[in-house]
Structure formats: C-alpha cells, structure tokens
N, C-alpha and C positions, 0 to 999 in steps of 0.2 A: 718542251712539249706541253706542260700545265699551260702557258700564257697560251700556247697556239688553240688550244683546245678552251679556253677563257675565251680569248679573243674572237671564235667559232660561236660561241653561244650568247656571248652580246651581240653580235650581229645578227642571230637568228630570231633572238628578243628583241630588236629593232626593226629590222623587218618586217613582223607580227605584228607590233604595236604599228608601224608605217600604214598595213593594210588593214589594222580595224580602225585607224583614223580616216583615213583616205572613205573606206567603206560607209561611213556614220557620215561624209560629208553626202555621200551621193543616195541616202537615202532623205528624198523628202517628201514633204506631205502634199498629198495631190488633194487641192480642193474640186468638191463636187460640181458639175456643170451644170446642174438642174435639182432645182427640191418643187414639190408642188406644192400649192395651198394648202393642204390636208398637215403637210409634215413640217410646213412654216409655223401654221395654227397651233403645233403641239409642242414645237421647241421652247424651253425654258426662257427666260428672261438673262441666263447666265449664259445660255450658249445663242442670244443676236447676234452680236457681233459677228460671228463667224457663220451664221446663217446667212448675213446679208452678200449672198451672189452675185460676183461681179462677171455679166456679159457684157459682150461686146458693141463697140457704141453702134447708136440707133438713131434712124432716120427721124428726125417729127417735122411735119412739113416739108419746108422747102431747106431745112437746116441740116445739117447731121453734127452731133456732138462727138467728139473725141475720147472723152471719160468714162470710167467703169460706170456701167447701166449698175444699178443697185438693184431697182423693180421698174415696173412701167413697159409699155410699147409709143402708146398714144401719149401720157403723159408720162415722159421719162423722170426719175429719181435718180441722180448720177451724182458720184462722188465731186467733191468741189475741185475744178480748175480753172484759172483765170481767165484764159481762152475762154470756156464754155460759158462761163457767167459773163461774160462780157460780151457772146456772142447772143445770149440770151437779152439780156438786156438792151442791146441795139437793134435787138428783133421786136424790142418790144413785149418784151413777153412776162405774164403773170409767173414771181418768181417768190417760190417757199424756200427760206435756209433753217437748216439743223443744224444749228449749233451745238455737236454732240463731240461727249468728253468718253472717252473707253473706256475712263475708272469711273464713271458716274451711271448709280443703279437706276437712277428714271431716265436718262437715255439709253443705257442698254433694255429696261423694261419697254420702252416706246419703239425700238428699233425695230421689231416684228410689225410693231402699229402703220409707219410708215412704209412698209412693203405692202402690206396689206390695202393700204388707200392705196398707193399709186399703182400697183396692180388692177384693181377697180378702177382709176379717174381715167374718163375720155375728154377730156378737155386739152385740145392740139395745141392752143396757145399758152399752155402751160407747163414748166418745167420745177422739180426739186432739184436742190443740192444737200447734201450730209459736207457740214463744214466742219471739220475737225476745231476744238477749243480746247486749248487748253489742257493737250493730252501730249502724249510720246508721237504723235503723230501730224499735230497741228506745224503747221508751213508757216514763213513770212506771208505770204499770198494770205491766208488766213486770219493771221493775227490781224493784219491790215485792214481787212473787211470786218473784222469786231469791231474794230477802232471805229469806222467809219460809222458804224451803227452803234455804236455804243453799246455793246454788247460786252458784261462784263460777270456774267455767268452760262453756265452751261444749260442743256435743253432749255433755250433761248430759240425761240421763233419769229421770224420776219417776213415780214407776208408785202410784196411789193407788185404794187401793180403801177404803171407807165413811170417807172425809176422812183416811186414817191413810197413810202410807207404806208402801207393799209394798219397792221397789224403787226403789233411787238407783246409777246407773251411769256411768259417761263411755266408756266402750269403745263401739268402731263397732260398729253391730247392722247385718244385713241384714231383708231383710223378712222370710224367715221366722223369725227371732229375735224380729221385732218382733209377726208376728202370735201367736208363740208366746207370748209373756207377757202379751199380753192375752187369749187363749183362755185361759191357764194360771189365769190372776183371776179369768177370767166363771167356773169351776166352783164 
C-alpha cells in the first residue's frame, strides 16, 4: 500500500512539474507593433535594441524588400539580407551599412539615431542595412561582407553609392549626420 500510495504521488509531482514546464514554454513575449517618435526619442540607449521595430517589408519604388523594415517608408533601414542588398545594389542604389555589434554601447547608443534619420529621409533611391558584427547574431552572409569591406570593427559605416565606396567611418553619428550623408549622395 506505502509504494502504491509513493507511486500516486511521484506521478502527481510529475505531472505538476510536466504542466508548469510545458506552461513557461507557451508563455512568450509579444513584441510591440508600433512605438511613435515621441517614445523612440525617450528610450534609453540600454533598451535600442529592442526598440528597433521590425515591420513588414516595404515597397520603395519599383523594388519591394523581403527583410525586417527597422524604420523608413521612403527610405527603408531594413535588417541585412543577402537578397536585399544585392537587390539593392543592382538597382543601383545609394547604400548605408551598420556595422552594429549588440554588446557594443555606441552602437546600441546610435540605434535610436538611425531610426530617427531614416524615419525622416525621403530619398527613394536609397536604402540602410543594420549588418550584425561580430555579435551572437552576425551570419556567414555578414561576416563575408566585412571582409569584403574591410570592416574590422564595430559601428563601422559604409556609405556606397553606384557599388564604389563614398564613405567608411567608425565615429558615432547622430541622426542628423546620418540623414545628412545620405541626402549629401542622393544629389
């Protein structure tokens, strides 16, 4: 009777543990669909990263990109993929990389900055990417494009206009630095 009555209550203790494991998997965290200007401009430099909003890809001109929209309508800022920057690139098109690291404090300090420009830029023939470096989330596809650029630190800027290198920087930009050199390319 003791072991049946043992046996009864490891199973109930398992069971219990079964459904607050099971439970903790199915709770997860739902990221926001929308922050406005106002609540972008006041989040800390600790909480960018998770500030930066990924919508759904967006038409610019005659193209449409596949990749999480970061900020932008007109002048899309979309997370790096191969596809898109290659699609950009044979469009011809004026192209800003962020070289940006998620343990690195001037790129999470800057990451509001570039929401903020490309929110602001209307210049059609232009597009950003956020290239992961050198973090828990940088890709082969990424590494490879350091390489190519010689990019061999983080918030590292590359400013390309008709495939050629305008501009290669590591200094923290704000946004209107950032919109200013892509306006300064579109003429």
């Amino acid at each position: 009777m003791k072991n049946l009555f043992l046996g009864v209550a490891v199973l109930v203790v398992v069971a219990i543990g079964a459904v607050l494991f099971l439970n903790s998997q199915n709770n997860t965290k739902k990221i926001p669909t929308s922050l406005s200007d106002e609540t972008m401009a006041n989040k800390t430099a600790k909480d960018s990263e998770s500030m930066m909003e990924k919508k759904p890809a967006v038409e610019s001109g005659a193209s449409m990109y596949s990749g999480a929209v970061l900020a932008g309508s007109t002048t899309p800022f979309l997370t790096f993929s191969k596809a898109d920057y290659g699609k950009a690139v044979s469009e011809g098109k004026i192209i800003l990389l962020d070289f940006y690291a998620n343990w690195c404090p001037i790129c999470r300090a800057e990451a509001p900055e570039w929401v903020a420009a490309f929110n602001n830029l209307n210049v059609p023939n232009a597009v950003g990417f956020k290239v992961n470096y050198n973090d828990s989330e940088t890709d082969q596809d990424e590494k490879d494009l350091a390489k190519q650029f010689g990019v061999t630190y983080q918030h590292t800027k590359v400013l390309l206009k008709n495939g050629t290198v305008v501009e290669k920087v590591t200094e923290q930009w704000d946004a209107a630095q950032i919109q200013s050199v892509v306006e300064d390319a579109s003429k």
